[in-house]
N, C-alpha and C positions, 0 to 999 in steps of 0.2 A: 535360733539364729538362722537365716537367711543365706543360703550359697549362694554365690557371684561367679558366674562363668565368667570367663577371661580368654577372648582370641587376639592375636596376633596377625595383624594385615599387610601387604605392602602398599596398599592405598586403598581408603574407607569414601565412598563417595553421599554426601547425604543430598536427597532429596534423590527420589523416584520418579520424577517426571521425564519429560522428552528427554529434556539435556541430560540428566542423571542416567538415565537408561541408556541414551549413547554413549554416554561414558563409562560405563561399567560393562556393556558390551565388549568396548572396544580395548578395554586392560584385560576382559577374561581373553581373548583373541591371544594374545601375548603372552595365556598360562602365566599369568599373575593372581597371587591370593588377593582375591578384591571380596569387597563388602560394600552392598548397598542399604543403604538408611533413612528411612520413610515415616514421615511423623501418621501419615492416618492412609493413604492409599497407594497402591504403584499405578502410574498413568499419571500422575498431579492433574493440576488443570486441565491440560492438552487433552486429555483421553475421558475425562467426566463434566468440564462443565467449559472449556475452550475451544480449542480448534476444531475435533471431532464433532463435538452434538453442534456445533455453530456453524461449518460449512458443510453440516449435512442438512440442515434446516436453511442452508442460501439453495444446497443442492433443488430440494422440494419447492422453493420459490420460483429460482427459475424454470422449472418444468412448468409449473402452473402457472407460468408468462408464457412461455414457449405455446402452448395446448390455447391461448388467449390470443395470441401472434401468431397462431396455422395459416393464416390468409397468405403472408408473406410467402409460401410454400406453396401454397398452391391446394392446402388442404381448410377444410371447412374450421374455424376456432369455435371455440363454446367458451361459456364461465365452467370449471372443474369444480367439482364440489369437493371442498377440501373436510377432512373430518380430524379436529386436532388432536383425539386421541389416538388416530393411528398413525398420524404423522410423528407424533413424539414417543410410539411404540415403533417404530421405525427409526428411530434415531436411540434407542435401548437397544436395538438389535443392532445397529455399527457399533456401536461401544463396546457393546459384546463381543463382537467380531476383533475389534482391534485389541482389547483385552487379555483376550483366549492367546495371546502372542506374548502378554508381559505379567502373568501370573507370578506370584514367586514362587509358583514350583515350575514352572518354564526358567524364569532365573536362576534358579538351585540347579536344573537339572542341566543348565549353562556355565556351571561353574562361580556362579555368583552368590555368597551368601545374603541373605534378604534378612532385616531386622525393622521390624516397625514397633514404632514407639517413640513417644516422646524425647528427646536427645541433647543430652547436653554435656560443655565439656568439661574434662575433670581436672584436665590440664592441659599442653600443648602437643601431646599424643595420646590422648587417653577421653576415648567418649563411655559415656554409660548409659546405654538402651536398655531401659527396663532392668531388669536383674542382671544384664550380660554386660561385662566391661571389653573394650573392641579399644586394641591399641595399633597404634601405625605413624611414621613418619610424613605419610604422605596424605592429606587430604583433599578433592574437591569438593566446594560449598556449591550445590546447584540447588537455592530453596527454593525458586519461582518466582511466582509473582502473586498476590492479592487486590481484587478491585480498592479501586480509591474513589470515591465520591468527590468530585472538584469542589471547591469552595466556592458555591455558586447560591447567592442568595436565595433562602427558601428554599430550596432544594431537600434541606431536612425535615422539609413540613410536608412535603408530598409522598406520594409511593412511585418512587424510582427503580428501576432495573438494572443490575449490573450482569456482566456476564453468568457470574454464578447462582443467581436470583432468578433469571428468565428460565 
């Protein structure tokens, strides 16, 4: 037989991304028993395949316009040889950086407990993460977002890019 841990919350927040994380932030701030709930990473999109690794790869672009556009300034431009494995070794090391800030034992040690795993509810207070049952009156739903392919004919015959693909 199978144990079932069972906590008790005053607000269960699921989803670990941007909005999730300010949100669970800002109830531990207030020394409330919170819980945050993450089906596969903390950061969601925002921190591994959106905002972060995407305007850090506009950051690199523009530099390498900038270094192209030196005339404007008064300095000499050249073409910059750009090398794509260490520009997107570069863009693992922001993630990392921004990261090392939302671990969940940075969370835990914030007062926040952290459960990943698939989630679903049992009822209208009562979710079941993996073998732990997590009850509470109060929930925010922040799941994100997933790219969507438009319905744009052909489109499913080509090799297309979404943000989390590139």
């Amino acid at each position: 037989m199978r144990c079932v841990l069972s906590e008790t919350y005053d607000i269960v927040i699921i989803g670990g991304g941007s909005a999730g994380l300010i949100a669970a932030d800002f109830v531990a701030q207030l020394e409330t028993k919170v819980a945050l709930v993450e089906k596969h990473r903390i950061g969601g999109d925002c921190t591994w395949t959106g905002c972060i690794p995407s305007k850090t790869l506009l950051k690199v672009a523009n530099v390498a316009r900038e270094i192209r556009t030196a005339d404007r300034y008064g300095l000499a431009p050249f073409e910059p040889e750009i090398d794509l494995k260490k520009v997107m070794d570069h863009i693992r090391v922001v993630i990392d950086e921004i990261y090392k800030h939302e671990t969940p034992e940075v969370l835990r040690a914030n007062g926040i407990d952290v459960f990943i795993g698939s989630t679903r509810f049992l009822d209208s207070h009562t979710l079941s993460v993996g073998g732990t049952t997590i009850k509470s009156k109060n929930f925010v739903i922040s799941t994100g977002a997933h790219p969507l392919a438009p319905p744009i004919m052909g489109l499913d015959e080509v090799n297309h890019l979404t943000y989390e693909s590139i």
